[in-house]
C-alpha positions as CSV (number, residue, x, y, z in Angstrom):
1,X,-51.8,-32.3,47.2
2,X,-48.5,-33.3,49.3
3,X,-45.1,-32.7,46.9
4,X,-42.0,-33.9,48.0
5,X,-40.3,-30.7,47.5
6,X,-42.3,-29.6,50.4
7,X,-39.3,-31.0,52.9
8,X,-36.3,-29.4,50.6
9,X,-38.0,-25.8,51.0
10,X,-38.1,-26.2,54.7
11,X,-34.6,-27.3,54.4
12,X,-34.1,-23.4,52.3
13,X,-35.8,-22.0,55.1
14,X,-33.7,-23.2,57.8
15,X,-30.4,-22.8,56.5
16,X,-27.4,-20.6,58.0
17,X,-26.5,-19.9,54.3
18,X,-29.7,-19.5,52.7
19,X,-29.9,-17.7,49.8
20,X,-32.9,-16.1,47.6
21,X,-34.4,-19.4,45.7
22,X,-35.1,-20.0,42.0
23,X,-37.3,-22.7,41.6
24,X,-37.1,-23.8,38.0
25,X,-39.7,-26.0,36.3
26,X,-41.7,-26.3,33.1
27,X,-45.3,-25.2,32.6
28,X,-47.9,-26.6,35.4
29,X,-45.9,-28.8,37.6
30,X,-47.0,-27.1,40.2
31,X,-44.5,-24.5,41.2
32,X,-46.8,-21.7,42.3
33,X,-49.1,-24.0,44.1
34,X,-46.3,-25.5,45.9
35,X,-44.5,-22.5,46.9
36,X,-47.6,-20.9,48.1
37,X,-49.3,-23.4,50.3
38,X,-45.6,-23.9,51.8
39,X,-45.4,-19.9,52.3
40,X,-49.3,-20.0,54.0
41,X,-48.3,-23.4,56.4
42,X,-44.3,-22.6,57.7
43,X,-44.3,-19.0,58.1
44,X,-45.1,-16.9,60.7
45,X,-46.2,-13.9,58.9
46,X,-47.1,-13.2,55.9
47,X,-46.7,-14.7,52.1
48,X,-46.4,-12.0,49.5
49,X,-47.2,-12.7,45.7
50,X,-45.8,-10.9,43.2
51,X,-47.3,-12.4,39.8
52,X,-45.3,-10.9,37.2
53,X,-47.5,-12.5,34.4
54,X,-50.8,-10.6,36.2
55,X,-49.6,-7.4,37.2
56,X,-47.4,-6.2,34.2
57,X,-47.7,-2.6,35.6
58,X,-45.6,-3.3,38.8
59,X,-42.6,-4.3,36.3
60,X,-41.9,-0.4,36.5
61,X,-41.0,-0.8,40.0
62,X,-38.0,-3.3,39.0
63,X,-37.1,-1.3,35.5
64,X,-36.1,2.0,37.5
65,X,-32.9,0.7,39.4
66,X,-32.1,-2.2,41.4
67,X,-32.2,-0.5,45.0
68,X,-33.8,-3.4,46.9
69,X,-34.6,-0.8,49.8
70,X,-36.6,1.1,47.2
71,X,-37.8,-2.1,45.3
72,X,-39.4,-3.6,48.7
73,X,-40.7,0.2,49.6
74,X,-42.5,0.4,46.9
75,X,-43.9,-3.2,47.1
76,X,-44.9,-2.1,50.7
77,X,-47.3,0.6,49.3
78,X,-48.9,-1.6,46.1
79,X,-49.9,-4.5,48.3
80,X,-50.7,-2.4,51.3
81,X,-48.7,-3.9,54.0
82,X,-45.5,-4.0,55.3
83,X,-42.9,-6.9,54.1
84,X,-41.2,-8.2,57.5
85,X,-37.6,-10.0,57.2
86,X,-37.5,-13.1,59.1
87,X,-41.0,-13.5,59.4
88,X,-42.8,-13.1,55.8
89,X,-42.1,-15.1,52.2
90,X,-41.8,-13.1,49.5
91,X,-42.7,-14.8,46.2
92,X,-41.8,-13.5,42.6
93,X,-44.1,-15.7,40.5
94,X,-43.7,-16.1,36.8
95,X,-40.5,-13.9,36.9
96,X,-39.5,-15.2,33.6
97,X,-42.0,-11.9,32.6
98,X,-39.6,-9.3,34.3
99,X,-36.3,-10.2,34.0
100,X,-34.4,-7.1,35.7
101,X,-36.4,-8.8,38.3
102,X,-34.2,-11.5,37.8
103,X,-30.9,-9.3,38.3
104,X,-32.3,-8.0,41.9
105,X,-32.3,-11.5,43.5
106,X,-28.5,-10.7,43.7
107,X,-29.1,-7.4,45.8
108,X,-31.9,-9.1,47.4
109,X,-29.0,-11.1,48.9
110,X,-26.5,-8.6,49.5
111,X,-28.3,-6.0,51.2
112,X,-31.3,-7.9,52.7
113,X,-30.0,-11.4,53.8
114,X,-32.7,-11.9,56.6
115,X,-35.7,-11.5,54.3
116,X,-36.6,-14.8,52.5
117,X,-37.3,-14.5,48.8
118,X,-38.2,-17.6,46.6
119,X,-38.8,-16.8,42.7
120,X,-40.7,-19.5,40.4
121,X,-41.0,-19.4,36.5
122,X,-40.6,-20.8,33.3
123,X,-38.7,-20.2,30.2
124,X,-36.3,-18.8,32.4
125,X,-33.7,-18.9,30.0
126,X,-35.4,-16.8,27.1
127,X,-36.5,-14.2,29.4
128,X,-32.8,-13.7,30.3
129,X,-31.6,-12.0,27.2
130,X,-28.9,-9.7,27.8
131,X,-29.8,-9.6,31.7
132,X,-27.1,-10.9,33.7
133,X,-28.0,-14.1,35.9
134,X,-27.1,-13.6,39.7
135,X,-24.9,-16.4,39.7
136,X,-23.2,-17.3,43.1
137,X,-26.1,-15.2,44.3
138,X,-28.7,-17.2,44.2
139,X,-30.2,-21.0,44.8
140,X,-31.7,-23.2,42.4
141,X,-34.3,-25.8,42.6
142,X,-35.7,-28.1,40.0
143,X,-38.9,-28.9,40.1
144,X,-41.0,-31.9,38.6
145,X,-44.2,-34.0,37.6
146,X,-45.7,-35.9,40.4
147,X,-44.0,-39.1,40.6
148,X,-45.6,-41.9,41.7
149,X,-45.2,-41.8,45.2
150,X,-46.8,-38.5,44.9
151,X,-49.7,-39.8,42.8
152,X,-50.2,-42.7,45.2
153,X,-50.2,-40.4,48.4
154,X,-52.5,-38.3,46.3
155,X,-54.8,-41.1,45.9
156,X,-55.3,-41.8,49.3
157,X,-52.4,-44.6,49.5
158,X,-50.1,-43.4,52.1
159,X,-48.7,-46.9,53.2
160,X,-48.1,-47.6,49.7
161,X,-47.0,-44.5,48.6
162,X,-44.1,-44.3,51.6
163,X,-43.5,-48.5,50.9
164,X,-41.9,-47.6,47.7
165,X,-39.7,-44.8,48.5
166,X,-37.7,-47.5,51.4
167,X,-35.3,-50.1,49.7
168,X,-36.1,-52.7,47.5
169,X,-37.3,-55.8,49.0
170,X,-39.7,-58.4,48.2
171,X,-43.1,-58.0,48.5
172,X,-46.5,-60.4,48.9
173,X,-47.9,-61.1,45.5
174,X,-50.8,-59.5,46.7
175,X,-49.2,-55.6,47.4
176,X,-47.1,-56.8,44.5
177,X,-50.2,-56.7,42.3
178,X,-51.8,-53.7,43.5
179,X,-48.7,-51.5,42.8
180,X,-48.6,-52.8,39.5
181,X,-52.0,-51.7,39.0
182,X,-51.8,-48.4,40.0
183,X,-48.5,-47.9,38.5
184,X,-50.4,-48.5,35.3
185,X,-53.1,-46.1,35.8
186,X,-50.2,-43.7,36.7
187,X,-48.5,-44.6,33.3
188,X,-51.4,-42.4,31.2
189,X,-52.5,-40.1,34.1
190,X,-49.3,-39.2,34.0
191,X,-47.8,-36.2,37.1
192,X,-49.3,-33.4,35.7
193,X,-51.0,-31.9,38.9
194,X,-54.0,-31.4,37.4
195,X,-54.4,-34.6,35.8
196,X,-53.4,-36.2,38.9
197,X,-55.8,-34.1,40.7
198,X,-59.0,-34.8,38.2
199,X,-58.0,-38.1,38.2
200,X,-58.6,-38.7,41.9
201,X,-61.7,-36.5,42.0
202,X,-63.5,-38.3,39.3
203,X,-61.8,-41.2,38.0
204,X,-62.5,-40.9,34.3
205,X,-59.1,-41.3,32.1
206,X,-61.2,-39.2,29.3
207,X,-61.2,-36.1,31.7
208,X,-57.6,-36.4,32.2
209,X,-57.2,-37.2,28.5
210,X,-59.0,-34.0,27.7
211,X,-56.9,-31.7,30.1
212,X,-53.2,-33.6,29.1
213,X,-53.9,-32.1,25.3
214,X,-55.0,-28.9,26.6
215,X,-51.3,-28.7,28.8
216,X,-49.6,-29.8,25.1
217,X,-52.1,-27.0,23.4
218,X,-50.8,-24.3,26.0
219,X,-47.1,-26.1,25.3
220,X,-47.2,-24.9,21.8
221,X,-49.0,-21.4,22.5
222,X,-45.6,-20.9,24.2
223,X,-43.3,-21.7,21.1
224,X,-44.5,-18.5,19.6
225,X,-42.5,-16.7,22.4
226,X,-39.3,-18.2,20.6
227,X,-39.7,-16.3,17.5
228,X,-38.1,-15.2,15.3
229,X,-35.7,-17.4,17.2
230,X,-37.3,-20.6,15.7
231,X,-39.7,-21.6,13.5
232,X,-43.1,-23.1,15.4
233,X,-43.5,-25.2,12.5
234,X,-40.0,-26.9,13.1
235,X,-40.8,-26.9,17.2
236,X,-44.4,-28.6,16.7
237,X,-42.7,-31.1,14.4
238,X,-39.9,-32.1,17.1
239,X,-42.4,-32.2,19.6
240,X,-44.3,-34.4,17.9
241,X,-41.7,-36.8,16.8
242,X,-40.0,-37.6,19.9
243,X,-42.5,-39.4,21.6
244,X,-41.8,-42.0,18.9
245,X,-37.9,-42.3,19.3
246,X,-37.9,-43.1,23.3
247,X,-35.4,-45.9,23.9
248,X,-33.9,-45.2,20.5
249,X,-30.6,-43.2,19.3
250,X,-32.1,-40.1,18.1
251,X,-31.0,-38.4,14.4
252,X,-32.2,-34.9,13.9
253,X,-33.0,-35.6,10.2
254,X,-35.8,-38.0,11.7
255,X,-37.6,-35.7,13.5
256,X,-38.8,-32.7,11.0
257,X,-39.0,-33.5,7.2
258,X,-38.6,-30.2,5.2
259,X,-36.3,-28.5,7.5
260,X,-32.0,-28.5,8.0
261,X,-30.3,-30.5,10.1
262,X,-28.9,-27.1,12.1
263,X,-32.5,-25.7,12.5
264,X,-33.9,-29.1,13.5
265,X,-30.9,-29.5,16.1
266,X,-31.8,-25.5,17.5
267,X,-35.9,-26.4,17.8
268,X,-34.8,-29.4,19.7
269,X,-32.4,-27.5,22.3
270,X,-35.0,-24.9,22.5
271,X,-37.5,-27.6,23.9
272,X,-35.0,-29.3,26.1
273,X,-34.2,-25.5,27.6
274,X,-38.4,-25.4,27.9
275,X,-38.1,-28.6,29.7
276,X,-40.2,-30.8,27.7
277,X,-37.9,-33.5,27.3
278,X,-34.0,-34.2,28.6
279,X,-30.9,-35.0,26.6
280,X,-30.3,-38.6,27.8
281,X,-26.4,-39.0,26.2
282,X,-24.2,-42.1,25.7
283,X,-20.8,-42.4,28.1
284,X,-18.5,-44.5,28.6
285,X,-18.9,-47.0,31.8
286,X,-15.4,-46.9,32.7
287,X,-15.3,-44.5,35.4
288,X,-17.1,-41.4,36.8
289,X,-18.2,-38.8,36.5
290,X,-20.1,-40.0,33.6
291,X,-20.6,-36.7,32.5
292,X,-16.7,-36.5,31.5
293,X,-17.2,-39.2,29.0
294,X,-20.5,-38.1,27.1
295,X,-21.5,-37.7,23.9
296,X,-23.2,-35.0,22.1
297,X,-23.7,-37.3,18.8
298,X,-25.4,-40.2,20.5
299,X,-28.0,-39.1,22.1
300,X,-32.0,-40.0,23.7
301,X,-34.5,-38.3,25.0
302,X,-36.5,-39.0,28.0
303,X,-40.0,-36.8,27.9
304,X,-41.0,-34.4,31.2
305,X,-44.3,-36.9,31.9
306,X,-45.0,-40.1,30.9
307,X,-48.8,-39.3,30.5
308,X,-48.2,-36.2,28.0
309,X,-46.2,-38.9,26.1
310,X,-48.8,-40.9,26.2
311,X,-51.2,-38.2,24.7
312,X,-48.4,-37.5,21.9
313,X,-49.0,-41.2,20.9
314,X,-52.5,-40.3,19.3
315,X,-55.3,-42.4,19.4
316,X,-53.7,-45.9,19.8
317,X,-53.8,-44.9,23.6
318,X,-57.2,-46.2,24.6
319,X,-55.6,-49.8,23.0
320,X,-52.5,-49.6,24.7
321,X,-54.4,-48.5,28.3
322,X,-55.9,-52.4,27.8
323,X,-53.2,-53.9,27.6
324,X,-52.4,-56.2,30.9
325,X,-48.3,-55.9,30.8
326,X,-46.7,-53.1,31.4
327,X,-43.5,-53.4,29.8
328,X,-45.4,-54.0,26.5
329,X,-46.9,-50.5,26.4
330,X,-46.5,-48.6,23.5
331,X,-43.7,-51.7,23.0
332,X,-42.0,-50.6,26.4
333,X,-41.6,-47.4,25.4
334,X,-43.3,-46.2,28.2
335,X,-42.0,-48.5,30.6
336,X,-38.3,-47.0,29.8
337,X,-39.8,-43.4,29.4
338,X,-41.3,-43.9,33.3
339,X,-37.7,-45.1,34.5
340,X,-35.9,-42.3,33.2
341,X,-38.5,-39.8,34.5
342,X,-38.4,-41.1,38.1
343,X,-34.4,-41.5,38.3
344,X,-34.0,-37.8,37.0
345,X,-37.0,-36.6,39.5
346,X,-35.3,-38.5,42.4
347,X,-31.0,-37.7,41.9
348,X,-31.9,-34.7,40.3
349,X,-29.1,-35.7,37.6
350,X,-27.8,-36.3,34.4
351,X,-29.2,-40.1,33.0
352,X,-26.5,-41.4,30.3
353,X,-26.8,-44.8,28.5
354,X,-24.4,-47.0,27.3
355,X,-23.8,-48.1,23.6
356,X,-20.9,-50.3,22.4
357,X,-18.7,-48.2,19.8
358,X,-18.4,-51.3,17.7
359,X,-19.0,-51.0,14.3
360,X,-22.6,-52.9,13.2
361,X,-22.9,-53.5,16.8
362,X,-26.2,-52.6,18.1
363,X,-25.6,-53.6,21.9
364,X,-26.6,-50.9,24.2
365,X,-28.1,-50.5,28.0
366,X,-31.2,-48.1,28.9
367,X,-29.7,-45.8,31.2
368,X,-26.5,-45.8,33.5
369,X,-26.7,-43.4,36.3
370,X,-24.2,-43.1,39.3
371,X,-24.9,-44.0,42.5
372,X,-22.4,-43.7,45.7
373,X,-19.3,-43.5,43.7
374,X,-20.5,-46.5,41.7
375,X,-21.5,-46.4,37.5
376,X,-24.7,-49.0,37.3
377,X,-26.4,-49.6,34.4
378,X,-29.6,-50.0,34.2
379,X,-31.9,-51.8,32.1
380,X,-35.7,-52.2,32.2
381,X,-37.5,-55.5,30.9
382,X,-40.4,-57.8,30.9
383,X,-40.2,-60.3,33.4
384,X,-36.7,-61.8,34.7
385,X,-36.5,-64.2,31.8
386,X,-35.5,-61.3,28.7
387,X,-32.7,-61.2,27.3
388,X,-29.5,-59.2,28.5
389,X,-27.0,-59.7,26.7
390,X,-26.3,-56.2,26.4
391,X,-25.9,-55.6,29.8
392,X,-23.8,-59.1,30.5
393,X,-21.2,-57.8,27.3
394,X,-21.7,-54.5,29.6
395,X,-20.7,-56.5,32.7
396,X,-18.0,-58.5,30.9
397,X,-16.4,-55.6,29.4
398,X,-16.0,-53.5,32.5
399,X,-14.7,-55.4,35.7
400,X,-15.1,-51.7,37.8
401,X,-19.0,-52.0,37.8
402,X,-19.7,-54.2,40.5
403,X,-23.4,-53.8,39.9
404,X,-26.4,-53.7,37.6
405,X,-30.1,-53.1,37.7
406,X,-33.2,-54.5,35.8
407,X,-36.5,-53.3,36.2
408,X,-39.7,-55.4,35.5
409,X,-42.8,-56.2,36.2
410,X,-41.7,-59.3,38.6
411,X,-40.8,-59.4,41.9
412,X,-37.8,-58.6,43.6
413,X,-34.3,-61.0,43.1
414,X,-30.8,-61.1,43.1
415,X,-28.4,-63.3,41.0
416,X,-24.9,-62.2,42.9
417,X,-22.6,-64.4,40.8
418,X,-24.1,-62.4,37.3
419,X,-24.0,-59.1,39.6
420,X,-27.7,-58.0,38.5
421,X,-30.6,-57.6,40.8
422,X,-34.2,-57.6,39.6
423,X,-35.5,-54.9,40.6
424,X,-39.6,-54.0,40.2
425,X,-40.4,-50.8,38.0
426,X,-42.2,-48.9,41.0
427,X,-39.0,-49.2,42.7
428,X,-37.0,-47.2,40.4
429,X,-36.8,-44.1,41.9
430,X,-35.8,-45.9,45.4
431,X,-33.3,-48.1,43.9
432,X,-31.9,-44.6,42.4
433,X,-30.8,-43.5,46.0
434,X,-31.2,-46.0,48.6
């Protein structure tokens, strides 16, 4: 299957300044599969893997010293062939297991520039410990679920997959329709790549089902790599909870009962580092960078894949999957949790929200993101005819934003005078950039 990050590792590959590459993701988005098949199409020699997870016994080689001239000798003479700069890829998978693998990248780059060395793993953060990351050393690249112009192209749908990745525009009813529909199957297939791939294969929604709580069952498996830094108990209870609190202000009391407010607060920074879910925080839209202005006590979440949230629902999903309107999912929760998951895939930053510091006032927008200098807030909707007062007190309050977005289930419009467009959901990683 095509991913998108395809075209930024051939921009790594060309670059004047390139430097060895972390690509950073959580579990099964594809990382290894990605960097491989792009190490077998765009190189003209070889693409070493070195699977950290598989071969335990070659961690010896990185334990002795950091000596990249011994480190790729010795390489050389396990795999049986030589390691050419400038020609061949060498691949650290699952690195997170050998983390003085980790520290080399930095010599990997000082004493052998011309060789091109991309790393891949998870968890990255745990496995650091008391190892030293190669910072200024090194690249970084996040990596994510399939978005829906990846799960379209994977379907077969190239038009339509390419169609929503160019500006916003109006479409006919009829391509209006079918991208509705689809974006609905997308919404509990989810971008797993192996959801997406059964999906396409056989077309049953009980296969992918089956293999979304397996990912969540290998999820948890994982949380025992944390202690004695946390208790599982604690981490399976946030997990659990969050899916229920998308779109709203999140308290830590409300998501484990039994446990402290500080150990709630560390098993939910331990998941965010694990990349199951992002911080989504509340700043001010007064000016940028948005980040300046944020929060750490008002805070959402925004999950890694709209179809594991779906799973984490429970059983009311097979109800849900019949319902008709999209933005009444799970009561728009996964409308807003789609949004979110296709703006931070697509800018590859920080999503904030906006919530009025009023006392008893409960006016807030979805998301605000920035955009060409610009802070536009961002609200997703049913139709053009809901409610936004929100974002109007939003718009009122703060004469610098010159411009808001709604996402719905319509079709595409523009009232200039209020400053909003309408804006349909599939759009929302184009409108994000474009």
């Amino acid at each position: 299957m095509e991913r998108q990050i395809t075209a930024k590792l051939l921009d790594w590959k060309s670059s004047a300044t390139r430097k060895p590459l972390i690509v950073r993701g959580a579990r099964q988005v594809g990382k290894s599969y990605s960097i491989t098949e792009f190490g077998n199409k765009y190189f003209e020699g070889a693409i070493h893997v070195i699977n950290f997870e598989k071969r335990i016994d070659w961690h010896s080689i990185f334990n002795l010293n950091l000596d990249v001239t011994r480190i790729v000798n010795e390489l050389e003479i396990n795999l049986g062939k030589r390691i050419v700069a400038g020609k061949d890829l060498l691949f650290f998978d699952e690195i997170q297991e050998c983390p003085n693998a980790i520290a080399s990248l930095r010599y990997f780059y000082e004493q052998m520039p011309g060789l091109h060395v991309i790393a891949a793993g998870s968890l990255l953060e745990f496995a650091l410990g008391n190892i030293p990351f190669p910072v200024g050393r090194v690249q970084l690249m996040n990596m994510y679920p399939m978005n829906f112009s990846e799960f379209l192209l994977a379907s077969g749908n190239e038009p339509a997959a390419q169609l929503i990745q160019e500006a916003p525009e109006i479409l006919s009813e009829n391509i209006h329709n079918m991208l509705i529909g689809e974006l609905k199957k997308y919404f509990f297939v989810g971008g797993m790549p192996e959801c997406v791939k059964t999906y396409t294969e056989t077309q049953s929604m009980n296969d992918v089902f089956e293999i979304q709580a397996d990912l969540l069952a290998t999820f948890r498996q994982d949380f025992m790599k944390y202690t004695p830094r946390m208790d599982s108990g604690c981490l399976n209870s946030v997990l659990a909870s969050i899916p229920q609190k998308i779109g709203q202000q999140i308290k830590y009391s409300n998501l484990a009962e039994g446990y402290s407010n500080p150990t709630i607060k560390k098993a939910f920074d331990l998941l965010e580092t694990a990349r199951l879910f992002r911080k989504v925080s509340t700043a001010s839209p007064s000016g940028l960078p948005l980040g300046a202005s944020a929060s750490d006590k008002k805070f959402k979440a925004v999950m890694l894949d709209v179809g594991l949230l779906g799973c984490l629902m429970g059983s009311s999903r097979s109800i849900e999957y019949q319902k008709s309107n999209l933005l009444s999912i799970f009561q728009g929760s996964m409308a807003e949790q789609f949004v979110g998951q296709e703006i931070l895939a697509a800018t590859g930053n920080d999503l904030f929200y906006w919530s009025r510091e009023a006392k008893s006032s409960n006016a807030e927008t979805d998301y605000l993101i920035e955009k060409q200098d610009q802070v536009i807030p961002i609200e997703v909707k049913s139709g053009k005819g809901g409610s936004l007062k929100s974002l109007h007190l939003l718009l009122e309050t703060y004469p610098n934003v010159n411009e808001a977005y709604v996402f719905s289930d319509s079709s595409f419009g523009q009232i200039s005078a209020q400053k909003i467009s309408f804006i349909p959901i599939y759009y929302a990683a184009s409108a994000a950039i474009s």
